[in-house]
FILUM-499261 format. One line per field, with one value per residue (C-alpha): residue in three letters; x negated, y, z. Coordinates in nm, 3 decimals. Layout:
N
res	[ALA ...] .
c1	[X ...] .
c2	[Y ...] .
c3	[Z ...] .
//
This chain:
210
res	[UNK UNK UNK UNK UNK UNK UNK UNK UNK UNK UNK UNK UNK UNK UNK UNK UNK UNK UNK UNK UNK UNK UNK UNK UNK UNK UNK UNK UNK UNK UNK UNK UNK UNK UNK UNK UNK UNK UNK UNK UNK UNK UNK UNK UNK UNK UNK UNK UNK UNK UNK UNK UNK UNK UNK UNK UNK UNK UNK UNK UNK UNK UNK UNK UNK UNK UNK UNK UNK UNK UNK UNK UNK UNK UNK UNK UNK UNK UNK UNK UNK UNK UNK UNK UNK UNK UNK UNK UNK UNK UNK UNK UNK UNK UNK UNK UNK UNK UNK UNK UNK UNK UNK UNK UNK UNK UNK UNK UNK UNK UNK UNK UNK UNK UNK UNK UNK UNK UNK UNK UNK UNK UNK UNK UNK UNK UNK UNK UNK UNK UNK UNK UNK UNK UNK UNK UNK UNK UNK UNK UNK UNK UNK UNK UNK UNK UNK UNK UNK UNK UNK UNK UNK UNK UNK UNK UNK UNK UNK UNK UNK UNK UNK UNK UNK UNK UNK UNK UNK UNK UNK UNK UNK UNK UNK UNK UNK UNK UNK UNK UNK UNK UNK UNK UNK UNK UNK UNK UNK UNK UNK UNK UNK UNK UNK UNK UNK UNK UNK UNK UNK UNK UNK UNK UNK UNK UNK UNK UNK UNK] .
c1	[1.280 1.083 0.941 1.257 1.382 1.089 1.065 1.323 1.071 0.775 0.819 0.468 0.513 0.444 0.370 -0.020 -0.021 0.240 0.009 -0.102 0.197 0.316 0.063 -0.023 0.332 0.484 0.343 0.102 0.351 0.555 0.296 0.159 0.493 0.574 0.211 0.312 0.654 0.501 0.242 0.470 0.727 0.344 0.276 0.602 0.666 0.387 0.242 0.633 0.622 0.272 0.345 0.634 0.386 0.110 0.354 0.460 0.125 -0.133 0.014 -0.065 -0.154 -0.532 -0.597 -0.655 -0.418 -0.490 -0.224 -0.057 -0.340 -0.512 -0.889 -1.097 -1.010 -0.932 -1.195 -1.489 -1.870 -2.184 -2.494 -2.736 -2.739 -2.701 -2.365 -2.260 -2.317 -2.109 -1.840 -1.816 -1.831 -1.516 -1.358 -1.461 -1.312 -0.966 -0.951 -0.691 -0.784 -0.608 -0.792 -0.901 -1.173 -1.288 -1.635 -1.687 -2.064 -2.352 -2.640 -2.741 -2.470 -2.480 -2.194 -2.420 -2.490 -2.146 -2.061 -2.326 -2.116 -1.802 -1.995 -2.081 -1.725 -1.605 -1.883 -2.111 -2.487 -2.629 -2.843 -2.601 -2.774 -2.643 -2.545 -2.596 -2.716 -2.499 -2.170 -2.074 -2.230 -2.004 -2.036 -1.860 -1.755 -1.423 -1.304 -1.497 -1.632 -1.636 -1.892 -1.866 -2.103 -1.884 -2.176 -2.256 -1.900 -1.721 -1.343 -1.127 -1.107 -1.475 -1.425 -1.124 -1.326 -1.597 -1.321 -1.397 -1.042 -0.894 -1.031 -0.830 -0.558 -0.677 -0.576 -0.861 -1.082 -1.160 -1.311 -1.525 -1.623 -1.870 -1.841 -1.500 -1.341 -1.514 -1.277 -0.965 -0.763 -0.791 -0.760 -0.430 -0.196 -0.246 -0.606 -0.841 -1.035 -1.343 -1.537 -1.892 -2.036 -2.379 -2.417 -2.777 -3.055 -2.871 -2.516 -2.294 -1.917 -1.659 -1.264 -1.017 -0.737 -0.490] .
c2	[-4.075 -4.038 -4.342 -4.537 -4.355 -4.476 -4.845 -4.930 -4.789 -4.934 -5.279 -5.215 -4.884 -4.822 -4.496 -4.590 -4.611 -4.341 -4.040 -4.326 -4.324 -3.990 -3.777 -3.929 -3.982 -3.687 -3.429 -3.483 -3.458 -3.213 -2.938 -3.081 -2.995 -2.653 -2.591 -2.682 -2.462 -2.182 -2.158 -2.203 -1.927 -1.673 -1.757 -1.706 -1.336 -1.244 -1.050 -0.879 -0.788 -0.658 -0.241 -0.319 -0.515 -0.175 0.068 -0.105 -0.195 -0.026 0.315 0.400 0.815 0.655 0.536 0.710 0.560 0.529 0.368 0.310 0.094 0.152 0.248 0.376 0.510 0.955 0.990 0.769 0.786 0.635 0.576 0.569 0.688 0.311 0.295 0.630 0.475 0.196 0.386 0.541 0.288 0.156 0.456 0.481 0.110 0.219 0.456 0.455 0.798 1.141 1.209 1.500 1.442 1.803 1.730 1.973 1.998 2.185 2.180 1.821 1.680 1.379 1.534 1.396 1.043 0.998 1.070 0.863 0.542 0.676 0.610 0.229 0.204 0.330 0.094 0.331 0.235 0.589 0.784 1.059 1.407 1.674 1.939 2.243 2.439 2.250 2.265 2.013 1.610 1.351 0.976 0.692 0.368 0.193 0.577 0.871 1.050 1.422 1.549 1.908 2.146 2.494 2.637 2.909 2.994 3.286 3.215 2.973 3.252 3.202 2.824 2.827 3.084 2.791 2.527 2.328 2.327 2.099 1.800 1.789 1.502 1.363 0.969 0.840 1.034 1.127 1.489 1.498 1.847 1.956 2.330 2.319 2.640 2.849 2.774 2.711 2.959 2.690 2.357 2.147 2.067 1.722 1.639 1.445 1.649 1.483 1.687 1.579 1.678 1.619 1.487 1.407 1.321 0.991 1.053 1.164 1.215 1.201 1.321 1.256 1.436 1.418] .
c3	[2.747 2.415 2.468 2.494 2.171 2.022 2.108 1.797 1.565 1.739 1.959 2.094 2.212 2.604 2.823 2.775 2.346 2.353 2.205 1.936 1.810 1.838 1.721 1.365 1.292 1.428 1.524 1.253 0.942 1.069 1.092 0.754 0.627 0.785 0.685 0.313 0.310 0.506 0.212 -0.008 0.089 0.158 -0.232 -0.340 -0.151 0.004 -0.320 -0.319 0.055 0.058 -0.005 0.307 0.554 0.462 0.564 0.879 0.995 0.817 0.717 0.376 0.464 0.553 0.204 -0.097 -0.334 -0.702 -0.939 -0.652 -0.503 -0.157 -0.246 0.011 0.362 0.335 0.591 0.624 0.661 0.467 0.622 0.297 -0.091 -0.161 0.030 -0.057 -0.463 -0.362 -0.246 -0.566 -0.752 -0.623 -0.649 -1.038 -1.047 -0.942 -1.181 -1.470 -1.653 -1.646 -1.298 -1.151 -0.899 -0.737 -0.558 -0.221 -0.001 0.038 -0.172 -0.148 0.018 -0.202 -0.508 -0.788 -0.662 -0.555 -0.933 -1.003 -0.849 -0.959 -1.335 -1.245 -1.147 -1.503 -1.662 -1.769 -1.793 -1.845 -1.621 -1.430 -1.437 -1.275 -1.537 -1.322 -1.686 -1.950 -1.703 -1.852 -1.990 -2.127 -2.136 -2.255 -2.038 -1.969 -1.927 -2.033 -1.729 -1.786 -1.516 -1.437 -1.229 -1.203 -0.990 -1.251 -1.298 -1.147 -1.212 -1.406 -1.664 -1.810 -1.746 -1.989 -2.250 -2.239 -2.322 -2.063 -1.941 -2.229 -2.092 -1.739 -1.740 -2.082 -2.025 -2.186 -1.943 -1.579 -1.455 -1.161 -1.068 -0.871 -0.699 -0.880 -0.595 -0.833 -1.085 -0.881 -1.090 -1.357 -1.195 -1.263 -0.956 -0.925 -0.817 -0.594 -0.350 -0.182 0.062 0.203 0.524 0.613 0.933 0.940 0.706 0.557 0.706 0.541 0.622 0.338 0.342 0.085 -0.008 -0.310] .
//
């Protein structure tokens, strides 16, 4: 039947030559086209429907979200220092300042060098030392990271006395904290908690939640 309804447009068409015919100008240009539209209409909305198609199939609850952006899964694990870097790192890219990043583990869990990539991710080129006797070291990138070590602090009391309070939520900055339940008393309501497990010598687990 498609054959006969063919032979107007093409004299020389027979059951043989048939797929000659049809394919190249057929099928052919009419997936080119609904190729072109489809890609079209993705280019147009896609970038629109993207926070809809996230909630119905990949529910936003497993992502840290920062500026209203997926980052980084709330509960994933790193297999190395060099991974655990890079996962800061793009958690210090995300950020837009006014963060409050509270840092939970055991004594070398991996809090430092997690800052450490959280730095690269603000563009800063300094070396990251843990200040476990200043409290406190400052340093300038695309944000100022305020890094924190609250170890030698017994309650948000002393930690406001120090003034080491007046830099949470500054816009221009973000506060990571290391040991910060020893000044809980002091911390704002609206923060980042990240809590590393060691699993083994280079595992390490890592749970985020806001």
């Amino acid at each position: 039947a498609i054959v006969d309804q063919m032979t107007g447009l093409f004299p020389n068409i027979t059951k043989q030559n048939f797929m000659l015919y049809y394919l190249p100008l057929s099928v052919l240009p009419f997936n080119l086209l609904r190729c072109i539209i489809s890609s079209i209409i993705t280019f147009i909305l896609y970038k629109r429907l993207s926070k809809l198609f996230d909630i119905l199939f990949e529910p936003q609850e497993n992502y840290l979200l920062i500026g209203g952006k997926k980052c980084i899964l709330k509960s994933v694990e790193v297999k190395s220092e060099k991974e655990m870097i890079n996962l800061g790192k793009r958690i210090g890219k995300m950020l837009v300042g006014g963060e409050v990043i509270l840092l939970s583990g055991d004594l070398g869990a991996g809090k430092t060098v997690l800052t450490k990539g959280i730095a690269k991710g603000l563009g800063i080129s300094d070396e990251i030392l843990s200040p476990t006797f200043t409290l406190l070291n400052c340093y300038e990138g695309r944000k100022k990271l305020f890094h924190y070590d609250a170890y030698r602090l017994s309650s948000g009391d002393e930690a406001e006395e120090r003034g080491l309070t007046e830099y949470f939520g500054l816009k221009d900055g973000v506060c990571v904290i290391e040991w910060a339940h020893n000044i809980e008393s002091a911390l704002p309501e609206k923060t980042i908690e990240i809590t590393i497990t060691v699993i083994d010598e280079n595992r390490r687990k890592i749970v985020v939640n806001e």
